[in-house]
CHARMM internal coordinates of N, CA and C (Angstrom, degrees):
IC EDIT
DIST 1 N 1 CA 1.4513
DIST 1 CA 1 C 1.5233
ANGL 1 N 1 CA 1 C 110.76
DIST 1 C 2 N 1.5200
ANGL 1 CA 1 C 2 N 120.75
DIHE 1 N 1 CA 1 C 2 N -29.26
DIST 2 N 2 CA 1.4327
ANGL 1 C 2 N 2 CA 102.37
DIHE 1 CA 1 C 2 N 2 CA -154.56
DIST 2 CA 2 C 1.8768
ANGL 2 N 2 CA 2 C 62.03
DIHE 1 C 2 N 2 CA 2 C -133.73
DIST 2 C 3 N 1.9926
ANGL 2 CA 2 C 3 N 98.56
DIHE 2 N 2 CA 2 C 3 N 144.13
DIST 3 N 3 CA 1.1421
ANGL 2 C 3 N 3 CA 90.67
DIHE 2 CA 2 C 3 N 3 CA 176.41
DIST 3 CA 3 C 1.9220
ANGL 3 N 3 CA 3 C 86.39
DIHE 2 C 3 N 3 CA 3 C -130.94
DIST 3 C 4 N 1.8192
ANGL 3 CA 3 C 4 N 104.62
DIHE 3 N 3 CA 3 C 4 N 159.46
DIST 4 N 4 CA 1.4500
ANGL 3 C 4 N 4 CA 104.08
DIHE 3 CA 3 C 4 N 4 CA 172.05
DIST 4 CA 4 C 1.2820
ANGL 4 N 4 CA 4 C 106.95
DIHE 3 C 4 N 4 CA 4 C 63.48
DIST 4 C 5 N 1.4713
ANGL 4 CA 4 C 5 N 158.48
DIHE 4 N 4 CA 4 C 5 N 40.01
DIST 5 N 5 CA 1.3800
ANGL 4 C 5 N 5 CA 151.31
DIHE 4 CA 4 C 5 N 5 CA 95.99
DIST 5 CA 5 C 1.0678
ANGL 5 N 5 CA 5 C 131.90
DIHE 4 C 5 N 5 CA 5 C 1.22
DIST 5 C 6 N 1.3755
ANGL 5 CA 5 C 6 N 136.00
DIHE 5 N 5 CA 5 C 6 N 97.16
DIST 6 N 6 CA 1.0632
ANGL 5 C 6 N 6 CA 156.96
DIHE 5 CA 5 C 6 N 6 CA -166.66
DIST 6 CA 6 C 1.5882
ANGL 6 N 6 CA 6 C 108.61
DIHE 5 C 6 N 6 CA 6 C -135.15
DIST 6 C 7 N 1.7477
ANGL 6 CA 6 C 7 N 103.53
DIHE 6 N 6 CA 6 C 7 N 149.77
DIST 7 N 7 CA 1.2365
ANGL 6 C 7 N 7 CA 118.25
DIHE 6 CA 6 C 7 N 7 CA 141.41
DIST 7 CA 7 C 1.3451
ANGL 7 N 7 CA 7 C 140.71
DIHE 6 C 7 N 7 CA 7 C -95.34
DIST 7 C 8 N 0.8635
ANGL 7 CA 7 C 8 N 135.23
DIHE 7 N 7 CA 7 C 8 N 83.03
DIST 8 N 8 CA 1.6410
ANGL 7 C 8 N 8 CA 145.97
DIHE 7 CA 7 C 8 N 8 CA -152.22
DIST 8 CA 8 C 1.7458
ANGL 8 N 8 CA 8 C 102.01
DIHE 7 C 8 N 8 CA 8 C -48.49
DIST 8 C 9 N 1.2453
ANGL 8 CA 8 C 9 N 96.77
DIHE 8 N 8 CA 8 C 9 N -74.59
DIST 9 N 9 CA 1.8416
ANGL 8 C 9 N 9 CA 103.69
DIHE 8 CA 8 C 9 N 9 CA -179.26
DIST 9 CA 9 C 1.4316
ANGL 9 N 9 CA 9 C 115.91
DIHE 8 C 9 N 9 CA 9 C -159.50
DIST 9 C 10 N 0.8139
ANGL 9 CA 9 C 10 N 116.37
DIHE 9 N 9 CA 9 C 10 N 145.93
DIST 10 N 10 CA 1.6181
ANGL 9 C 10 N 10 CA 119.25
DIHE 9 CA 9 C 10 N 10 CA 164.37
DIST 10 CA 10 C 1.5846
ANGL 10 N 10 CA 10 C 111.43
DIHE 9 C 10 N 10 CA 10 C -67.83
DIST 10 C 11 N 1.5232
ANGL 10 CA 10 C 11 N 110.52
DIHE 10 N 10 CA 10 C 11 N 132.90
DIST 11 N 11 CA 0.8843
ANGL 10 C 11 N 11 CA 107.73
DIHE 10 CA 10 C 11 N 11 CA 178.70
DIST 11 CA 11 C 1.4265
ANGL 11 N 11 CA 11 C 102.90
DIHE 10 C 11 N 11 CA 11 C -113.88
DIST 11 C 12 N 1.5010
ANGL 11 CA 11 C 12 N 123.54
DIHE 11 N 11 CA 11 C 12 N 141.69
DIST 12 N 12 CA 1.4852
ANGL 11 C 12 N 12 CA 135.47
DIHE 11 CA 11 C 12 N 12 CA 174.39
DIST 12 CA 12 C 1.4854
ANGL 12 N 12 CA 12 C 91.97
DIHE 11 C 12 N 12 CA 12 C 71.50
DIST 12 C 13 N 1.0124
ANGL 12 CA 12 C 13 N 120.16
DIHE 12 N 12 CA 12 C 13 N 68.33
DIST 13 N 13 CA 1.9626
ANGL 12 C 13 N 13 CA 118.40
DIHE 12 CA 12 C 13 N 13 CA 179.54
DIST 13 CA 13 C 1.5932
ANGL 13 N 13 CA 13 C 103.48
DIHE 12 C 13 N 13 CA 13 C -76.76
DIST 13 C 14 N 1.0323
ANGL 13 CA 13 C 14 N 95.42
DIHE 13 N 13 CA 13 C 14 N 127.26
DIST 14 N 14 CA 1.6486
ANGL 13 C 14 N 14 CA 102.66
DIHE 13 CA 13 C 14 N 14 CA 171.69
DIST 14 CA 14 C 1.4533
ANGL 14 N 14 CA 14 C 109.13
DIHE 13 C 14 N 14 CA 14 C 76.21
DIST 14 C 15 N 1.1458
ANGL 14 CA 14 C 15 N 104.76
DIHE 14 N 14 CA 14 C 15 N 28.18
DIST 15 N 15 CA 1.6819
ANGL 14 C 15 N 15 CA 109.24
DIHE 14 CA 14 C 15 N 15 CA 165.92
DIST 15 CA 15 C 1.4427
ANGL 15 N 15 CA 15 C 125.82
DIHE 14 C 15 N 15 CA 15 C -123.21
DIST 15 C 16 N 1.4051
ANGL 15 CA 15 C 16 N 130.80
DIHE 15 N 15 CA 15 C 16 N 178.06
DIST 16 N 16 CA 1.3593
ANGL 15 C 16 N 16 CA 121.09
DIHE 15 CA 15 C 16 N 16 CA 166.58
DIST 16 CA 16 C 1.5083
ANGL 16 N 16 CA 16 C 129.20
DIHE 15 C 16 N 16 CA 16 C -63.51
DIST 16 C 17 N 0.9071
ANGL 16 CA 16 C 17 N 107.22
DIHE 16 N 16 CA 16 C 17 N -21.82
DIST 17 N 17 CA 1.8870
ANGL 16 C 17 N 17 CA 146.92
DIHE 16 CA 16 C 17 N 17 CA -149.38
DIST 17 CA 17 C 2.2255
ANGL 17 N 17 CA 17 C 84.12
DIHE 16 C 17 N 17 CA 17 C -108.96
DIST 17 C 18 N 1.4224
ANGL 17 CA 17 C 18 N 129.52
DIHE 17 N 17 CA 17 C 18 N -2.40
DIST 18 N 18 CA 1.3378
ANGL 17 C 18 N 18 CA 128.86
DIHE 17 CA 17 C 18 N 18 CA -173.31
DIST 18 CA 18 C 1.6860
ANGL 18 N 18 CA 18 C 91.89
DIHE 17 C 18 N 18 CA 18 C -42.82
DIST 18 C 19 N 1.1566
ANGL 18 CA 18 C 19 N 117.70
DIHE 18 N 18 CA 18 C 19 N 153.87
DIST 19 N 19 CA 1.6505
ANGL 18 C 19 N 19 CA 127.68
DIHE 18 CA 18 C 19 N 19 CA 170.05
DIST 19 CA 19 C 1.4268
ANGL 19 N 19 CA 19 C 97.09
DIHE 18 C 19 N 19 CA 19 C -163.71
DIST 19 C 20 N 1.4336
ANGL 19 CA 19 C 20 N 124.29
DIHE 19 N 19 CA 19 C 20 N 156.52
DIST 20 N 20 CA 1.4036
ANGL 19 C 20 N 20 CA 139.25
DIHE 19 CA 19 C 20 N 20 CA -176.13
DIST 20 CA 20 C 1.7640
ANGL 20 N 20 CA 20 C 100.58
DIHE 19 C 20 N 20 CA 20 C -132.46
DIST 20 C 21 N 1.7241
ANGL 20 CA 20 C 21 N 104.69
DIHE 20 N 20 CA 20 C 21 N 123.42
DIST 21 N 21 CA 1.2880
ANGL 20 C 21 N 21 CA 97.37
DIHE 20 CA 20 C 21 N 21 CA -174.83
DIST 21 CA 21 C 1.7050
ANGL 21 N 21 CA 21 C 104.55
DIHE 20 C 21 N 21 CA 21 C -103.37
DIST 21 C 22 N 1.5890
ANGL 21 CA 21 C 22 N 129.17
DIHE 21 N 21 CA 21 C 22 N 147.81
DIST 22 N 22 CA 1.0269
ANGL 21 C 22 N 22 CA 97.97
DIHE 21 CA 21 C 22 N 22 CA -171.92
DIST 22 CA 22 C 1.6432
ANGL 22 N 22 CA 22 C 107.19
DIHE 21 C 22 N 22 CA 22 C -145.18
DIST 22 C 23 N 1.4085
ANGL 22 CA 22 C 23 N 128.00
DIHE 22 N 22 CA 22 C 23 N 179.34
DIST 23 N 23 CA 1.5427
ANGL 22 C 23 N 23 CA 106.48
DIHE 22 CA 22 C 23 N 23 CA 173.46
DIST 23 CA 23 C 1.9157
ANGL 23 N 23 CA 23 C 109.65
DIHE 22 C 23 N 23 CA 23 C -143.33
DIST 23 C 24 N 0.7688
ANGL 23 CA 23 C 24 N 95.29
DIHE 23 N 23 CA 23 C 24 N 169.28
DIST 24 N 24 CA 1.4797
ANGL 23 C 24 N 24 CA 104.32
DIHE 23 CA 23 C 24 N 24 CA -175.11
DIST 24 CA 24 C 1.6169
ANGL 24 N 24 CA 24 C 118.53
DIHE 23 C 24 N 24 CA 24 C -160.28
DIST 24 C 25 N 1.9590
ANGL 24 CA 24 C 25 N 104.11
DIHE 24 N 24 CA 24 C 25 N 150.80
DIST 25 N 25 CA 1.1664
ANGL 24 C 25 N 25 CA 98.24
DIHE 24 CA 24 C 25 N 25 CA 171.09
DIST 25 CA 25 C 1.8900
ANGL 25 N 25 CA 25 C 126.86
DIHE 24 C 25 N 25 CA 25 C -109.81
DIST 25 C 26 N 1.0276
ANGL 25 CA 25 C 26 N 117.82
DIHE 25 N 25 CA 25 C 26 N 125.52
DIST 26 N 26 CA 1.6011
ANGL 25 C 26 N 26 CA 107.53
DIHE 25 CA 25 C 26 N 26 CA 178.41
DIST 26 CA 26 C 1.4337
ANGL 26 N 26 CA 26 C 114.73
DIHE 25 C 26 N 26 CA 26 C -107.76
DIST 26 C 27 N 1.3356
ANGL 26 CA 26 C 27 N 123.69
DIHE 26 N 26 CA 26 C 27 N 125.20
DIST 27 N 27 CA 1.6405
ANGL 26 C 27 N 27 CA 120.13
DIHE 26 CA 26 C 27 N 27 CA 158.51
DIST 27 CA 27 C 2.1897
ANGL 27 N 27 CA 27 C 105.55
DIHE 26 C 27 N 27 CA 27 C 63.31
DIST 27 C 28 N 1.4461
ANGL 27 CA 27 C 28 N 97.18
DIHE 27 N 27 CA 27 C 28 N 18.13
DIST 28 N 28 CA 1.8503
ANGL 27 C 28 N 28 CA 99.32
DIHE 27 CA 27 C 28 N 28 CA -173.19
DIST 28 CA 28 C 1.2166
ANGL 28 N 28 CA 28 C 102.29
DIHE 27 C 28 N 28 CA 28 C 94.05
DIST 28 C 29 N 1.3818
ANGL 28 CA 28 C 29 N 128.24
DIHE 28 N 28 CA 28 C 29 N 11.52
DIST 29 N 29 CA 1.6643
ANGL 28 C 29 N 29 CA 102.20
DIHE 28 CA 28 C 29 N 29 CA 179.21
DIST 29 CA 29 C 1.3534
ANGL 29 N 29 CA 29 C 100.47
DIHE 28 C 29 N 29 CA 29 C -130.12
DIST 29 C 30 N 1.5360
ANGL 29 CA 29 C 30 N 97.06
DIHE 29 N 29 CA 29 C 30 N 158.00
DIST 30 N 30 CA 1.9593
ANGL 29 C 30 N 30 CA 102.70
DIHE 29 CA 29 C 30 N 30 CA -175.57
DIST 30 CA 30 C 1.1575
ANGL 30 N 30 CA 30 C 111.16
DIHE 29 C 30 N 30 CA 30 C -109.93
DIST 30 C 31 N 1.2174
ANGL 30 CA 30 C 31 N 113.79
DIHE 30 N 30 CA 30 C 31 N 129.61
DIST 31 N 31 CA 1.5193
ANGL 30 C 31 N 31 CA 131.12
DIHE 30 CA 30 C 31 N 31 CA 160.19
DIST 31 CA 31 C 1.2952
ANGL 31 N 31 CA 31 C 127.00
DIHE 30 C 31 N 31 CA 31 C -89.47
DIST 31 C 32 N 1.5185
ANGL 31 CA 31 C 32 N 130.71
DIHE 31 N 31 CA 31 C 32 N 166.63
DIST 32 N 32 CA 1.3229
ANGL 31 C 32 N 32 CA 127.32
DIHE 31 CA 31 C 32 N 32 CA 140.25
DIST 32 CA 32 C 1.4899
ANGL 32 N 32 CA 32 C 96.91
DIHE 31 C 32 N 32 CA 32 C -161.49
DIST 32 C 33 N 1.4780
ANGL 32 CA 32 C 33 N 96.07
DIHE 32 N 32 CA 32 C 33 N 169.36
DIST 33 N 33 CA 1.5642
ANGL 32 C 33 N 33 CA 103.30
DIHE 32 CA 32 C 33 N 33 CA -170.79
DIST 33 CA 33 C 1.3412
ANGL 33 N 33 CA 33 C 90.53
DIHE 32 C 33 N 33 CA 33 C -166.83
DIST 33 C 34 N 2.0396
ANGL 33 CA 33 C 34 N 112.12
DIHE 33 N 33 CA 33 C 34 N 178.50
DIST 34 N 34 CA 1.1988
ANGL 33 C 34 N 34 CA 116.73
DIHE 33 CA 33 C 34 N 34 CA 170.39
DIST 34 CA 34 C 1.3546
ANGL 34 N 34 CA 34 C 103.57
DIHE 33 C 34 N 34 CA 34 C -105.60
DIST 34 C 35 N 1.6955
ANGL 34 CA 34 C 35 N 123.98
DIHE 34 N 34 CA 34 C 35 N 146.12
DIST 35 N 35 CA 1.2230
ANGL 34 C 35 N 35 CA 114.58
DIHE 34 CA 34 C 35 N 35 CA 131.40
DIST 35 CA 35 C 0.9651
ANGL 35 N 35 CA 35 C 153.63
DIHE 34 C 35 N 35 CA 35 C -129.42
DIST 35 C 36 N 1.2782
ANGL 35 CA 35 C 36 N 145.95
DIHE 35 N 35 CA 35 C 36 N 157.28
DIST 36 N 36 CA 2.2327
ANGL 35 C 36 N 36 CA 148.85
DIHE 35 CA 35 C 36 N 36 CA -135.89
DIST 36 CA 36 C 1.3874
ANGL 36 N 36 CA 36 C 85.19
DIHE 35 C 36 N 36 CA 36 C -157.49
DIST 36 C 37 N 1.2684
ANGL 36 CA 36 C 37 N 106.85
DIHE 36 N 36 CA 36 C 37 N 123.83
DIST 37 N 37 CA 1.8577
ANGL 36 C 37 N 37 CA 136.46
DIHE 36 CA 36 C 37 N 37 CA 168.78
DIST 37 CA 37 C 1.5368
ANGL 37 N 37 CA 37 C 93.76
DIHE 36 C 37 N 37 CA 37 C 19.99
DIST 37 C 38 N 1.2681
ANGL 37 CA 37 C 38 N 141.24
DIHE 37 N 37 CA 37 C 38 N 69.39
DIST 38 N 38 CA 1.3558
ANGL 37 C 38 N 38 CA 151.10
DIHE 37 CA 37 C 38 N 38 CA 130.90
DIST 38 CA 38 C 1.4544
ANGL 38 N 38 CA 38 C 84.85
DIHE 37 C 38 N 38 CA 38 C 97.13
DIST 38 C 39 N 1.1900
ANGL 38 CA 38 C 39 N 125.60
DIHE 38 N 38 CA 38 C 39 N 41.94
DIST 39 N 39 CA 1.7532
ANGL 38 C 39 N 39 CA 119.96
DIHE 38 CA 38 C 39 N 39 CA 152.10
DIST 39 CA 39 C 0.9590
ANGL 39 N 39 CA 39 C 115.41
DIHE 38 C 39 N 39 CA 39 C -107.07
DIST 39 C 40 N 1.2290
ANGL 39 CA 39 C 40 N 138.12
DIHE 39 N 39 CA 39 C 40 N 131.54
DIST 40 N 40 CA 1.7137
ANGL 39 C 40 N 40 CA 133.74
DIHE 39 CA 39 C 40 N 40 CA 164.54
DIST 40 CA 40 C 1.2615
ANGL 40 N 40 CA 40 C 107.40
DIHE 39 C 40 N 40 CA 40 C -116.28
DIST 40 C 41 N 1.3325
ANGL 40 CA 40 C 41 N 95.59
DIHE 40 N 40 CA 40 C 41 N 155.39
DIST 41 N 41 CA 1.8236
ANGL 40 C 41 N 41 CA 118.56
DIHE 40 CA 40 C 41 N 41 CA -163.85
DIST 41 CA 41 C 1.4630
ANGL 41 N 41 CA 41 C 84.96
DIHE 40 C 41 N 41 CA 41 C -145.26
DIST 41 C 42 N 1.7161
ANGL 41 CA 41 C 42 N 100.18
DIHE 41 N 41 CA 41 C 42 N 110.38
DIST 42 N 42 CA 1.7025
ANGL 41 C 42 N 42 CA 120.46
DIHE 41 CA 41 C 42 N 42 CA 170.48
DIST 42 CA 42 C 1.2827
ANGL 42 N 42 CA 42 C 115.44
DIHE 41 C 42 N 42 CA 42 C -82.67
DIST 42 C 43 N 1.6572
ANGL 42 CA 42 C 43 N 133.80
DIHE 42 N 42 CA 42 C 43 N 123.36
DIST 43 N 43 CA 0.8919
ANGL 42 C 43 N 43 CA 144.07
DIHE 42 CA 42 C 43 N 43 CA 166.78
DIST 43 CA 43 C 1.8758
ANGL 43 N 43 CA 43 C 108.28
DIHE 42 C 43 N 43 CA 43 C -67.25
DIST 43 C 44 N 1.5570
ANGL 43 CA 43 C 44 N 137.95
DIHE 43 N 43 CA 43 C 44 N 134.58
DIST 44 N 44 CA 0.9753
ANGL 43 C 44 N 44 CA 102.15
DIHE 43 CA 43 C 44 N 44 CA 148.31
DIST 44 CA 44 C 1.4702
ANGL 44 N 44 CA 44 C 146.93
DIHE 43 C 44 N 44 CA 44 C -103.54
DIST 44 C 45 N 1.1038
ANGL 44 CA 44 C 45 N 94.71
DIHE 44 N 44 CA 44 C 45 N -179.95
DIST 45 N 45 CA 1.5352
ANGL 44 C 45 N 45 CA 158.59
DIHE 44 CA 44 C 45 N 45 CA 71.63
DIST 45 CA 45 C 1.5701
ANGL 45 N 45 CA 45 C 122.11
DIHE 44 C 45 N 45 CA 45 C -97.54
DIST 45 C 46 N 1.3052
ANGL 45 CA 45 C 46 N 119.43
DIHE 45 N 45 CA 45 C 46 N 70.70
DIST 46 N 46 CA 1.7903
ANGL 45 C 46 N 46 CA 111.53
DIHE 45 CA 45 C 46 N 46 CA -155.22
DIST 46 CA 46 C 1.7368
ANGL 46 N 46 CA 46 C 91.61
DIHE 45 C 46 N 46 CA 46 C -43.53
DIST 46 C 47 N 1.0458
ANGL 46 CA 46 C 47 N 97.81
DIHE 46 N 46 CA 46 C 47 N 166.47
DIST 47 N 47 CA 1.8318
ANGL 46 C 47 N 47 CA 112.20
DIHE 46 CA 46 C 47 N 47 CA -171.52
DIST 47 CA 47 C 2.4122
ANGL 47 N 47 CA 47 C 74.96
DIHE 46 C 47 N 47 CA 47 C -101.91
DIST 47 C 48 N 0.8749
ANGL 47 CA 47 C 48 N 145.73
DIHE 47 N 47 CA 47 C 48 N -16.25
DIST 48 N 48 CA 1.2892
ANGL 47 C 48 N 48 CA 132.98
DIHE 47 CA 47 C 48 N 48 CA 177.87
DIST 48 CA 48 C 1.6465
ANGL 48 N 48 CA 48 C 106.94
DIHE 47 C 48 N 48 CA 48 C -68.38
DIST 48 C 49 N 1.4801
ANGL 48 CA 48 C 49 N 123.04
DIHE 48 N 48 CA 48 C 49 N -19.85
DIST 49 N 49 CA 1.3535
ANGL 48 C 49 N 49 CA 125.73
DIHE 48 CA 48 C 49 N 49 CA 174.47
DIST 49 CA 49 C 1.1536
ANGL 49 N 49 CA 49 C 119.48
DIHE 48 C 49 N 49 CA 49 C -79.21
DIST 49 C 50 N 1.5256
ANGL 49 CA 49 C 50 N 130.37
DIHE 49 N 49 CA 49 C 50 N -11.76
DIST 50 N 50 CA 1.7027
ANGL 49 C 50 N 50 CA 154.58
DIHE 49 CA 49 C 50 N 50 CA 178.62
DIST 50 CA 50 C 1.1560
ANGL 50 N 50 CA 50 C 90.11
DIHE 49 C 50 N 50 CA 50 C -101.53
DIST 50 C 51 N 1.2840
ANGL 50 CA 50 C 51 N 144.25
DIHE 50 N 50 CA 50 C 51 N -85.35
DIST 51 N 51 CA 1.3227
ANGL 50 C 51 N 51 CA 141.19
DIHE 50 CA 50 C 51 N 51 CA -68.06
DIST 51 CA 51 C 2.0502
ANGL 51 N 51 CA 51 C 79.59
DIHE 50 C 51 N 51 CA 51 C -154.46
DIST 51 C 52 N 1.9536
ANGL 51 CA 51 C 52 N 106.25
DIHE 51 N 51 CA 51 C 52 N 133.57
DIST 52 N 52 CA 1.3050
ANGL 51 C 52 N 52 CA 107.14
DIHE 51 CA 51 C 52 N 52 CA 167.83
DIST 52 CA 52 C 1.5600
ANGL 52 N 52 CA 52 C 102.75
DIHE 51 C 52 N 52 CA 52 C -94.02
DIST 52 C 53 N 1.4162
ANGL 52 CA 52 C 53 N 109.44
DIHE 52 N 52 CA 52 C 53 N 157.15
DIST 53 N 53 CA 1.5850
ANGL 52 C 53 N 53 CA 126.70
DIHE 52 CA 52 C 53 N 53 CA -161.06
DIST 53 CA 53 C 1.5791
ANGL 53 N 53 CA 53 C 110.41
DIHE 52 C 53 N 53 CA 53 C -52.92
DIST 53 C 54 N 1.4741
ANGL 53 CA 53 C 54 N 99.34
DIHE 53 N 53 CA 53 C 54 N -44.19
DIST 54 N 54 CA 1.6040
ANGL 53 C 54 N 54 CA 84.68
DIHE 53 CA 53 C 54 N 54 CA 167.36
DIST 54 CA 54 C 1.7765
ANGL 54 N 54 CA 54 C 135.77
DIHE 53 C 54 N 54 CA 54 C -72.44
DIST 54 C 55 N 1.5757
ANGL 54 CA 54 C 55 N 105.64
DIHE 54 N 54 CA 54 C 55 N -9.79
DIST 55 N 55 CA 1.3368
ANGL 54 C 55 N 55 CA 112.11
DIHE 54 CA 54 C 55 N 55 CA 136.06
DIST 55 CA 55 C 1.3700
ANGL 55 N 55 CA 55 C 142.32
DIHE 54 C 55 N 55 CA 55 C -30.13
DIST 55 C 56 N 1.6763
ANGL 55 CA 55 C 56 N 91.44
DIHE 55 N 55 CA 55 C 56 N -75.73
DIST 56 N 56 CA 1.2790
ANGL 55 C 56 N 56 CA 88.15
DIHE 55 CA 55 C 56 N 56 CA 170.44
DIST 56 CA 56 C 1.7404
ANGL 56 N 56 CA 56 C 142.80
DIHE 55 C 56 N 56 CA 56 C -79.18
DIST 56 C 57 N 1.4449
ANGL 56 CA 56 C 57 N 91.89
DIHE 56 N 56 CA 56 C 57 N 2.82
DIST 57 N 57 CA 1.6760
ANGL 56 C 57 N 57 CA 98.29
DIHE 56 CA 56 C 57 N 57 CA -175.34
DIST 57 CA 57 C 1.8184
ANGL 57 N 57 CA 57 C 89.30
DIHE 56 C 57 N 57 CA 57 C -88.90
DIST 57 C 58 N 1.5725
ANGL 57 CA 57 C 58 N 135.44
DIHE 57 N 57 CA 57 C 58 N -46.47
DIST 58 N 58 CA 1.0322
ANGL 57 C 58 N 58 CA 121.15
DIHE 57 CA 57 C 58 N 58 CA 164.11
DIST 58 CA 58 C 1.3750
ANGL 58 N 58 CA 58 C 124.26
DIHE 57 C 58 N 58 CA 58 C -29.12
DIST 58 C 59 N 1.5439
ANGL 58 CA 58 C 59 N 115.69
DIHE 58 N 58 CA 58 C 59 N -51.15
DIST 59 N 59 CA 1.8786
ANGL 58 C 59 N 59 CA 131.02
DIHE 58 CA 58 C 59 N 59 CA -166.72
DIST 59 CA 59 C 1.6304
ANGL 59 N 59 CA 59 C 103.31
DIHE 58 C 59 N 59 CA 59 C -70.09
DIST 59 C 60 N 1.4471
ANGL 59 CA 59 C 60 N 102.13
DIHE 59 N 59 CA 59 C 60 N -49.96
DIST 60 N 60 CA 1.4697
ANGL 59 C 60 N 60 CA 105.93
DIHE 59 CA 59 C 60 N 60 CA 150.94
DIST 60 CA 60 C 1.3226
ANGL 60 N 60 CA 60 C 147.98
DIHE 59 C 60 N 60 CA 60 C -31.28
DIST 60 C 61 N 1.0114
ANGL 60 CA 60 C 61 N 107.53
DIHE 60 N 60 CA 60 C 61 N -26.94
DIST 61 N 61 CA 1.7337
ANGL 60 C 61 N 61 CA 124.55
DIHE 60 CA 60 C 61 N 61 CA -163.51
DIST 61 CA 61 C 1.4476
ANGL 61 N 61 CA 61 C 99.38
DIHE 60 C 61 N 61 CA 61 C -117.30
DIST 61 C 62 N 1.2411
ANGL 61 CA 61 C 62 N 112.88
DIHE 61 N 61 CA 61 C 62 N -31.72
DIST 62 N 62 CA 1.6911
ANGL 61 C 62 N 62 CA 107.09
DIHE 61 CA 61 C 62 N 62 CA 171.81
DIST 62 CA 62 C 1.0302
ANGL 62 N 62 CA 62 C 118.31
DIHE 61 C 62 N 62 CA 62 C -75.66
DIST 62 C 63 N 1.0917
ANGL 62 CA 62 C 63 N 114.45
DIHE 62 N 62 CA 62 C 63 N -35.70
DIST 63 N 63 CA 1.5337
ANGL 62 C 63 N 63 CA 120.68
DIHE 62 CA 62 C 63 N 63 CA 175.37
DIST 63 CA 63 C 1.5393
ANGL 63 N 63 CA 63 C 123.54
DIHE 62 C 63 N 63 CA 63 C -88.34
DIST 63 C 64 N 0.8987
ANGL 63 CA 63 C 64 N 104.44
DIHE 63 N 63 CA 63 C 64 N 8.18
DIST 64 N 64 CA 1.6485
ANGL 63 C 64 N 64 CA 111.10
DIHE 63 CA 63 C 64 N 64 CA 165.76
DIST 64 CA 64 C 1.6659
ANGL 64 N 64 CA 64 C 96.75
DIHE 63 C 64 N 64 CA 64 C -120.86
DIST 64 C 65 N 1.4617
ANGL 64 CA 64 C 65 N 139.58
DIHE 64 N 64 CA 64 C 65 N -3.64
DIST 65 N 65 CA 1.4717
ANGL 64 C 65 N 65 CA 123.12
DIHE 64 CA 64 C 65 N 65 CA 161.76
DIST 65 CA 65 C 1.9152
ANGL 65 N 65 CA 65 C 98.82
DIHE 64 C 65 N 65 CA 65 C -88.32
DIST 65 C 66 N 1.1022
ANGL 65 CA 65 C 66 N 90.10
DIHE 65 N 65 CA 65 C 66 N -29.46
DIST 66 N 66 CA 1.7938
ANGL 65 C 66 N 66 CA 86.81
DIHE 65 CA 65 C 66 N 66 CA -177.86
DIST 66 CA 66 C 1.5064
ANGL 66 N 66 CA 66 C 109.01
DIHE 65 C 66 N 66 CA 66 C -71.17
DIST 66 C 67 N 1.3688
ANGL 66 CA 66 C 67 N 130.29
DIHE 66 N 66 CA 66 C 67 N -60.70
DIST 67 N 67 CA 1.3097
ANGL 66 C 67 N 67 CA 133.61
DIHE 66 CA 66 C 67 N 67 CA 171.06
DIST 67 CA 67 C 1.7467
ANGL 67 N 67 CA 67 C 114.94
DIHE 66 C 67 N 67 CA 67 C -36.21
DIST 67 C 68 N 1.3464
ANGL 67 CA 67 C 68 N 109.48
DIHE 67 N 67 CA 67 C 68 N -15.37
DIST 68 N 68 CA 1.6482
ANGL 67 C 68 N 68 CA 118.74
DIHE 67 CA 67 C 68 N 68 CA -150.58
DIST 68 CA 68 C 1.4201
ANGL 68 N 68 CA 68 C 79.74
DIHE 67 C 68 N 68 CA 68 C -92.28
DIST 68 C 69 N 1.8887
ANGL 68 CA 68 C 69 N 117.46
DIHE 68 N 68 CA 68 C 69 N -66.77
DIST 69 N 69 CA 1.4713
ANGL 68 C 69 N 69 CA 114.10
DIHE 68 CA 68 C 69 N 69 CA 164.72
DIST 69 CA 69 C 0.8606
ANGL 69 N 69 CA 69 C 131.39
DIHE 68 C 69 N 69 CA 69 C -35.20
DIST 69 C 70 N 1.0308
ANGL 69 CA 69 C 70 N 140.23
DIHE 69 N 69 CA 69 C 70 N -60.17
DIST 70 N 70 CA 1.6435
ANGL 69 C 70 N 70 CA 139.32
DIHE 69 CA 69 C 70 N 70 CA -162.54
DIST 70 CA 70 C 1.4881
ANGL 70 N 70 CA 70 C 104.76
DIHE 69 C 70 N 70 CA 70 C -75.10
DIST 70 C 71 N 1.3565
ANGL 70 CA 70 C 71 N 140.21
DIHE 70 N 70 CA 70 C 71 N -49.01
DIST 71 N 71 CA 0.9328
ANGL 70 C 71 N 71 CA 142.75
DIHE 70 CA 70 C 71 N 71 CA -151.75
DIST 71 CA 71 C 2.0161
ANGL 71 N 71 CA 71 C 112.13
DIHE 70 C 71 N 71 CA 71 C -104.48
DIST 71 C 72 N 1.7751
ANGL 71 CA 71 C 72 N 108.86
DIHE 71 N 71 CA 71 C 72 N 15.58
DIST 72 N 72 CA 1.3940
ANGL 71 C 72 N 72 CA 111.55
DIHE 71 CA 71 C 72 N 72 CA -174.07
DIST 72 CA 72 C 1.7606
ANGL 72 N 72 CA 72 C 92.83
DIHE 71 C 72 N 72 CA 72 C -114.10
END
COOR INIT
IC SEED 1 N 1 CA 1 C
IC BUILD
C-alpha cells in the first residue's frame, strides 16, 4: 500500500519541539508531512485532494504503526 517510506530527518533533535519529517509513495503520488506522537501535519499536495477519507485514515494508521517501529 504505501510505497518508498522514509524518514527524511529529525527535526529539532534533542529537543521538546522533536518532530520526524517524512515521505512516502501511494498509487504514483508523493507525499510528505510531519509527524509528533501520532499527529501528522500534511505538507502539500495534501494526499486529502487524491485520496477519499477513508483512504486517508487507512494511510494514516500505517504510518503512525510504521513511525511507532522505527523510532522505539
Amino acid at each position: 500500500m504505501l510505497e518508498n517510506f522514509e524518514i527524511k530527518k529529525a527535526l529539532f533533535k534533542d529537543q521538546i519541539h522533536e518532530r520526524y519529517l517524512f515521505s512516502l509513495n501511494f498509487k504514483g503520488h508523493d507525499y510528505e508531512g510531519i509527524y509528533n506522537d501520532g499527529d501528522i501535519t500534511w505538507f502539500n499536495p495534501h494526499p486529502r485532494n487524491d485520496l477519499k477519507e477513508i483512504h486517508l485514515d487507512k494511510i494514516e494508521s500505517k504510518v503512525d504503526v510504521k513511525m511507532q517501529k522505527l523510532l522505539s
